[in-house]
N, C-alpha and C positions, 0 to 999 in steps of 0.2 A: 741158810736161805734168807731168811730175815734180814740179816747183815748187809746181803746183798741187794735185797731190794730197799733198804735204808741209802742207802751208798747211790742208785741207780734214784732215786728222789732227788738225794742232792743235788746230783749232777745237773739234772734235769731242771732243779730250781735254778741252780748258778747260771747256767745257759740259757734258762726266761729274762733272769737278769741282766747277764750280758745281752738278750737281744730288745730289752727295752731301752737299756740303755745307748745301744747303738743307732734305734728308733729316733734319735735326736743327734743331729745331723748339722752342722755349722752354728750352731745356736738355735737352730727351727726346733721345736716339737713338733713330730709329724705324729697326728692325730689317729688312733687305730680305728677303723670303722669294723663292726660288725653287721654284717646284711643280713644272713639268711641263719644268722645260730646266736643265741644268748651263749657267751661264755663261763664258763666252768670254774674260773680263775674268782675268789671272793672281793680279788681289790680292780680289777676290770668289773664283773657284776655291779658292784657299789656302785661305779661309776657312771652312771646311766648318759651322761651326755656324752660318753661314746660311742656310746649304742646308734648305730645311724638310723634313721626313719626313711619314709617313702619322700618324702620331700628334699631328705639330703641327696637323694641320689644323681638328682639332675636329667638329663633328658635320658630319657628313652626310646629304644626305636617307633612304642606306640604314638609316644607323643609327636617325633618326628613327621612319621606316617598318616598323622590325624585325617588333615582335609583331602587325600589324596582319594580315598573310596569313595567319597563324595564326588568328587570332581568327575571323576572315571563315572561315576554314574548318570551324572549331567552330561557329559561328553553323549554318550550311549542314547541318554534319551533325545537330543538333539539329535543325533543319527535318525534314529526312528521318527524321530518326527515328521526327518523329510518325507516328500511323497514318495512312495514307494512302487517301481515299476515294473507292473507283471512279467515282460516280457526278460526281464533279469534275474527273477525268479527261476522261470522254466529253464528247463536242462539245455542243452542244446544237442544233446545227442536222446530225444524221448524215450526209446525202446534197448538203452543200454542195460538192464534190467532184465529183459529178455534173453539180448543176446548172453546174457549170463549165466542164466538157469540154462538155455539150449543147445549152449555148446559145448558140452559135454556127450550129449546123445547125437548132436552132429559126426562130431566125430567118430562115433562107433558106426552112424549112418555111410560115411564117408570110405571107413575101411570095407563095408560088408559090398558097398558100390562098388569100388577098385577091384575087391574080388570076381563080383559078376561080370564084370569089361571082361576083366580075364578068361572067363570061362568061357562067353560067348565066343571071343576071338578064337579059343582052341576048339569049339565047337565046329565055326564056321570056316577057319582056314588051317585045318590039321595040315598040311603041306609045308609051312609056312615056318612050324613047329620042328620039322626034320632038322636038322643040321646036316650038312654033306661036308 
């Protein structure tokens, strides 16, 4: 088992190798950045000016985004500024509210109504009622 995790190192180094080396690309060295991990590797470690910083990163969407809350805020208070007119405010339907909560009990009002028609009619015209 040893042997084989011997063997499975190598490999593994020879293929770091091969891909450092392939990391250099028409004559460029393309530069490895590390962001968000200090690497594990002792001769990357060493190397600290690969190590990228917050300055190498270049823009970010915060930065992009900077004056834009501001702005949208000024926008907003300008809105508010203007005079503001009652009449725009109020609803235009006042008692929508009402009708809300009440329509519900209308309705069971409405069926027990339709009922009473009913009755009276067979009250008052049982003839009416016959079929022939």
């Amino acid at each position: 088992m040893d042997e084989a995790s011997k063997k499975r190192k190598e490999r593994l180094e020879q293929l770091k190798k091969r891909k450092l080396e392939s990391a250099t690309t028409d004559g460029k060295e393309v530069s490895l950045s590390f962001r968000n991990y200090t690497p594990l590797n002792e001769e990357l470690k060493a190397d600290d000016s690969k190590i990228a910083t917050h300055k190498d990163i270049g823009d970010t969407v915060e930065k992009k985004m900077e004056g834009v809350v501001e702005k949208a805020i000024q926008e907003e208070e300008q809105i508010r500024a203007k005079d503001v007119d009652i009449f725009t405010l109020a609803s235009k339907k006042p008692n929508w509210d009402l009708k809300r909560d009440i329509e519900p009990k209308l309705l069971k009002l409405e069926k027990k109504t339709r009922a009473a028609i009913i009755e009276l009619i067979r009250k008052e015209r049982p003839s009416d009622l016959i079929m022939t």
